[in-house]
Structure formats: C-alpha cells, structure tokens
C-alpha atoms as an extended CHARMM CRD file, in Angstrom:
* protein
*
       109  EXT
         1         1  UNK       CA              0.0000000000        0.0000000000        0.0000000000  PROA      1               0.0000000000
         2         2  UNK       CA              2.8020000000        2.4440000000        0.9990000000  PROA      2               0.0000000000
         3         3  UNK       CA              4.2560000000        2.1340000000       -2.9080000000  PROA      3               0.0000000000
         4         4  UNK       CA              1.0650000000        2.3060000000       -4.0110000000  PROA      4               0.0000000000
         5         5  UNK       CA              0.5730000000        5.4480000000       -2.5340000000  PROA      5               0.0000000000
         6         6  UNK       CA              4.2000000000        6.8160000000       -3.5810000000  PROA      6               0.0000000000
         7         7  UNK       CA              3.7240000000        5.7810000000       -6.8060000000  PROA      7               0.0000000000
         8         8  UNK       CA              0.9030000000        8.1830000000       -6.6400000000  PROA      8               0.0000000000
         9         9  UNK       CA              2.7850000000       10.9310000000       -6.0510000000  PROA      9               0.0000000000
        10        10  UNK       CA              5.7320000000       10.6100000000       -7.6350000000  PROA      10              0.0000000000
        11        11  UNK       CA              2.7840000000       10.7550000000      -10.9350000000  PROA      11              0.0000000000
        12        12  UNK       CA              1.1440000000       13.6800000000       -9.4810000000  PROA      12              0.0000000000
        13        13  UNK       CA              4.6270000000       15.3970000000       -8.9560000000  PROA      13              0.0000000000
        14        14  UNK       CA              4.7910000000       15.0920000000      -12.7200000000  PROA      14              0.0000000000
        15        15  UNK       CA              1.9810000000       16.1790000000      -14.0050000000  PROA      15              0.0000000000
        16        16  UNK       CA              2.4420000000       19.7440000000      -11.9170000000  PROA      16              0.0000000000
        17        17  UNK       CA              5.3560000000       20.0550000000      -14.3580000000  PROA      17              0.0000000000
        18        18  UNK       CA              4.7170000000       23.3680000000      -16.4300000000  PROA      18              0.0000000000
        19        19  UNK       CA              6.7380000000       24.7120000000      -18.7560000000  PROA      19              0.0000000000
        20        20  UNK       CA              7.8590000000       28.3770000000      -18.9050000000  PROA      20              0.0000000000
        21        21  UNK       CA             10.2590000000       30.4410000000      -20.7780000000  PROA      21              0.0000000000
        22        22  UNK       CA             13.8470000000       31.5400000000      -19.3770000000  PROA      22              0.0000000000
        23        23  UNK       CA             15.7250000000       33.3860000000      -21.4400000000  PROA      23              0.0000000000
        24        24  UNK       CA             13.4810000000       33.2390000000      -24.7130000000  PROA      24              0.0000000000
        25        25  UNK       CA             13.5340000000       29.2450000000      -24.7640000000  PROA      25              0.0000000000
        26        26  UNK       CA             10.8630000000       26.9890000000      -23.5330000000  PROA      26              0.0000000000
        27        27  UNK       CA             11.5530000000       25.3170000000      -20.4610000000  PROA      27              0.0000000000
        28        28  UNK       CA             10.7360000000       22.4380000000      -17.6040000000  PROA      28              0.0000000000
        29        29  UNK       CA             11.3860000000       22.5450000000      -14.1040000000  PROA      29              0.0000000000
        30        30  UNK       CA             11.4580000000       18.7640000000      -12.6490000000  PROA      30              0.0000000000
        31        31  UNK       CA             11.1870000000       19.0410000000       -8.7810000000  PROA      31              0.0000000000
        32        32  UNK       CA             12.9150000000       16.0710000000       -7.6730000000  PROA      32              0.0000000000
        33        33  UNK       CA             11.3950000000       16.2160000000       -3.6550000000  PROA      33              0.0000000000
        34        34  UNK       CA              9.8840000000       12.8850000000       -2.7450000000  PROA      34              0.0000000000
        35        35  UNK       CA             12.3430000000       10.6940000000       -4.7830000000  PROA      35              0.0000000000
        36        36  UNK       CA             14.8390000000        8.1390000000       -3.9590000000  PROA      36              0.0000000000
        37        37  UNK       CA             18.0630000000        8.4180000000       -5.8450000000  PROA      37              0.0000000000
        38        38  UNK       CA             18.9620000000        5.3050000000       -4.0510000000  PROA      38              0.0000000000
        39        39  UNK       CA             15.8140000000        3.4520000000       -5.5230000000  PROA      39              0.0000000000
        40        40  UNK       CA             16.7030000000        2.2560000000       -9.0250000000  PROA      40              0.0000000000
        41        41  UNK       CA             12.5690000000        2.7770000000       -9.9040000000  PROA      41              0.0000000000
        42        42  UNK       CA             12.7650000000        6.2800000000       -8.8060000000  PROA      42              0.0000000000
        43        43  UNK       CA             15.6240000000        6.8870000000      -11.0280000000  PROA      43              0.0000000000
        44        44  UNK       CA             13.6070000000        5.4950000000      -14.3700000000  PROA      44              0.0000000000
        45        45  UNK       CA             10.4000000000        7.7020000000      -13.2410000000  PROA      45              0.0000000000
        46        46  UNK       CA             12.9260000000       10.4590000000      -13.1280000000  PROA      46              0.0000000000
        47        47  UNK       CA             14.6370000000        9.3360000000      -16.5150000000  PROA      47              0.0000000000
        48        48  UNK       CA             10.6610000000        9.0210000000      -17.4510000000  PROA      48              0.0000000000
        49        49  UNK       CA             10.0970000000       12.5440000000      -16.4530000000  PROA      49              0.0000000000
        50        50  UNK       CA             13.4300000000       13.7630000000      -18.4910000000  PROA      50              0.0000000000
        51        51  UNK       CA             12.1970000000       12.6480000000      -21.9440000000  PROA      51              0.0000000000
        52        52  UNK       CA              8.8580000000       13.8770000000      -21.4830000000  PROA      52              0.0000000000
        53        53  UNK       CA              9.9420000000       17.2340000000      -20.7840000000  PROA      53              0.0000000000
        54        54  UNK       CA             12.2320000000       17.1620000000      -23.6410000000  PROA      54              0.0000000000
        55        55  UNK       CA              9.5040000000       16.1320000000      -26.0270000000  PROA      55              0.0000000000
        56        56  UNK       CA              7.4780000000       18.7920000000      -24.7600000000  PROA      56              0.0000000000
        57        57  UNK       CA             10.0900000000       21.8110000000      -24.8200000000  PROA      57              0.0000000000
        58        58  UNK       CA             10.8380000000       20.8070000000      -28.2570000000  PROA      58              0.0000000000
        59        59  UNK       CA              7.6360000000       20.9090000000      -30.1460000000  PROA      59              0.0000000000
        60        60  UNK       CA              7.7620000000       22.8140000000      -33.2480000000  PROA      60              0.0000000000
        61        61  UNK       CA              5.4430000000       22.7390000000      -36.0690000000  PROA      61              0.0000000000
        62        62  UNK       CA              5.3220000000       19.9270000000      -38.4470000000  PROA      62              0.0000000000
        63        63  UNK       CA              7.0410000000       18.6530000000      -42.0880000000  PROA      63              0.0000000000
        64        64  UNK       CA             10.3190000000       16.2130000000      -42.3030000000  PROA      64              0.0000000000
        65        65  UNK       CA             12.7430000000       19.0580000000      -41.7460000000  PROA      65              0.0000000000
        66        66  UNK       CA             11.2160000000       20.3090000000      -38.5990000000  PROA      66              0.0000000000
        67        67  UNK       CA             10.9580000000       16.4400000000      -37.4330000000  PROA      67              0.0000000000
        68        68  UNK       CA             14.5290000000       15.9370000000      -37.9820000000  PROA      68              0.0000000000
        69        69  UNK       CA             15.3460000000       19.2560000000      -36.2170000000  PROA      69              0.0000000000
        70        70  UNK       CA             12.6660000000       17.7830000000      -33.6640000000  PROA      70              0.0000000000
        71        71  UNK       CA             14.5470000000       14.5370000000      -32.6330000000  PROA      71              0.0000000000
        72        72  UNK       CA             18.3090000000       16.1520000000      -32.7090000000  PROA      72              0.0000000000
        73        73  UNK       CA             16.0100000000       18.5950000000      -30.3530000000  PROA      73              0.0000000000
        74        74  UNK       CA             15.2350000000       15.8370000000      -27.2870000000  PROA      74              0.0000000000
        75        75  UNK       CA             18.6000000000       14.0620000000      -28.3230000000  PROA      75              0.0000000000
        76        76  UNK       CA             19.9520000000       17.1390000000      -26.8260000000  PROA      76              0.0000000000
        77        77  UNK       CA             17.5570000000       17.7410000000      -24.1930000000  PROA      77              0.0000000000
        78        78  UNK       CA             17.6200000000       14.4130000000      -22.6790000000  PROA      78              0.0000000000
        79        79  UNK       CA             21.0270000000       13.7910000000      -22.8190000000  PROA      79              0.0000000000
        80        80  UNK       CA             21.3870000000       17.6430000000      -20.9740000000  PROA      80              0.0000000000
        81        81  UNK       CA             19.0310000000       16.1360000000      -18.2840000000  PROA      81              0.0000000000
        82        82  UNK       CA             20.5360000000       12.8730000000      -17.9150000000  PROA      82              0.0000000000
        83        83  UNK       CA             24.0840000000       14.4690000000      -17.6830000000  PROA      83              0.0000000000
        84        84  UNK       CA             22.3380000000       16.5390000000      -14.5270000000  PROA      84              0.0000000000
        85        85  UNK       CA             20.4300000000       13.9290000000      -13.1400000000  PROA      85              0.0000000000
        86        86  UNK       CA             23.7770000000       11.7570000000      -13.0260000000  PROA      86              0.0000000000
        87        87  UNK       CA             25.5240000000       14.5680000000      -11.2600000000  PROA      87              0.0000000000
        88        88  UNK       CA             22.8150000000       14.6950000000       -8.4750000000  PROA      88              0.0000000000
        89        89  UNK       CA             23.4120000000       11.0810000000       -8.2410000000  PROA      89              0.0000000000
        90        90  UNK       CA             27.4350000000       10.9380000000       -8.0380000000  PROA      90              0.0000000000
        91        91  UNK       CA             26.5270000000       13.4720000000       -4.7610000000  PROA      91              0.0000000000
        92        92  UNK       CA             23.6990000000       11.9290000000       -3.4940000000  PROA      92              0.0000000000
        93        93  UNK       CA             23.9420000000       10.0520000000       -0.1310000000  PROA      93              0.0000000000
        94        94  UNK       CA             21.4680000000        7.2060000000        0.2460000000  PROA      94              0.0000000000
        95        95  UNK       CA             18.8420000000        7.9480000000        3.0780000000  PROA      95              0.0000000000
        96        96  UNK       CA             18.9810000000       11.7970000000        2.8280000000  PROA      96              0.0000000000
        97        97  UNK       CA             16.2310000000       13.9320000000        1.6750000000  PROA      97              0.0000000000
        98        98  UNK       CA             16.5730000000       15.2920000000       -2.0000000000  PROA      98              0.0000000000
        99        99  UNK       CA             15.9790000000       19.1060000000       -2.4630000000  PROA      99              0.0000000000
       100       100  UNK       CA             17.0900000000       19.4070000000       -5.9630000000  PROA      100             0.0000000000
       101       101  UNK       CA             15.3070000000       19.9570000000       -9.6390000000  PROA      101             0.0000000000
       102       102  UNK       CA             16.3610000000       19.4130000000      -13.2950000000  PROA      102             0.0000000000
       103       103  UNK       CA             15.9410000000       21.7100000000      -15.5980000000  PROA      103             0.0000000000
       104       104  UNK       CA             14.8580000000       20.7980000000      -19.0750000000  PROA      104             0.0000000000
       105       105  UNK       CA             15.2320000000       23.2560000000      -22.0860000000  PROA      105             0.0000000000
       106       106  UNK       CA             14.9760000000       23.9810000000      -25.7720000000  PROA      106             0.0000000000
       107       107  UNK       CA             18.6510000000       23.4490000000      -26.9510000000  PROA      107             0.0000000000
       108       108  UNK       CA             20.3620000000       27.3870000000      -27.1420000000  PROA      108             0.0000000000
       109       109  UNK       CA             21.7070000000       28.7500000000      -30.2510000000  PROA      109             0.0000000000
C-alpha cells in the first residue's frame, strides 16, 4: 500500500510540471522532492520525467525538416538532463532527503 501510494505521487509530482520560458527558450522545471536516488525505480520515473519534458520543450510545427530538427532537439535535451540527473546522483547520499530539480530546455543557439 505504501508504494502504491508513492507511486501516486511521484505521478502527481509530474503532471504539476509546467513549462515556462527563461531566457526566450521553452523550459521544464522537474522538482525532484519525494524521490529516492537510491531506488533504481525512482531513477527510471525520473529518466521518465526527463524525456517527457524534452519532447514537450521541443515541439515545433510539423514537415520532415522540422521532425529531424525535432529529434536532434530531445537528443539534446535528454542527454542535458541525464548528464544533470547523473551529477545529483554521483553526490547523493542514500537515506537523505533530496531538495534538488532538473531543468529541461529547448537546446540554445
């Protein structure tokens, strides 16, 4: 019942994801509170989390050119938030409460 209920909110915590715009480019704050870096399931719902945001940030119209520039797009993305997310878990000590967030952007210039 208890992962029941976590599994609840770790789906909640996701769909309170908005995306905004810093510095002219659409982007995805992922709160990371309530997971377990330590907990090889939280780490895919957090891997989960990356590549949705990335699909999201990196909508842009339709046509074969704009879906190849779409896919090089979350290529980028993802890999940005996996190389974060695997930062916050070369620091992270098992057992300790996570205060941290990922954040997920259309690729700069």
């Amino acid at each position: 019942m208890l992962l029941e209920l976590f599994a609840l909110a770790a789906a909640a915590a996701a769909e309170t994801d908005r995306t905004i715009v810093v510095d002219g480019l659409p982007t995805v704050h992922l709160s990371l509170a309530g997971y377990d870096l330590g907990q090889d399931e939280d780490v895919r719902n957090i891997k989960k989390r990356i590549r949705s945001a990335a699909n999201r940030v990196c909508i842009r119209g339709r046509g074969t050119s704009l879906y190849l520039e779409r896919v090089a797009c979350v290529r980028s993305a993802v890999t940005d938030g996996d190389q974060q997310l695997n930062k916050l878990l070369g620091r992270h000590h098992p057992g300790s409460p996570l205060a941290a967030s990922i954040s997920i952007s259309f690729p700069g210039k």
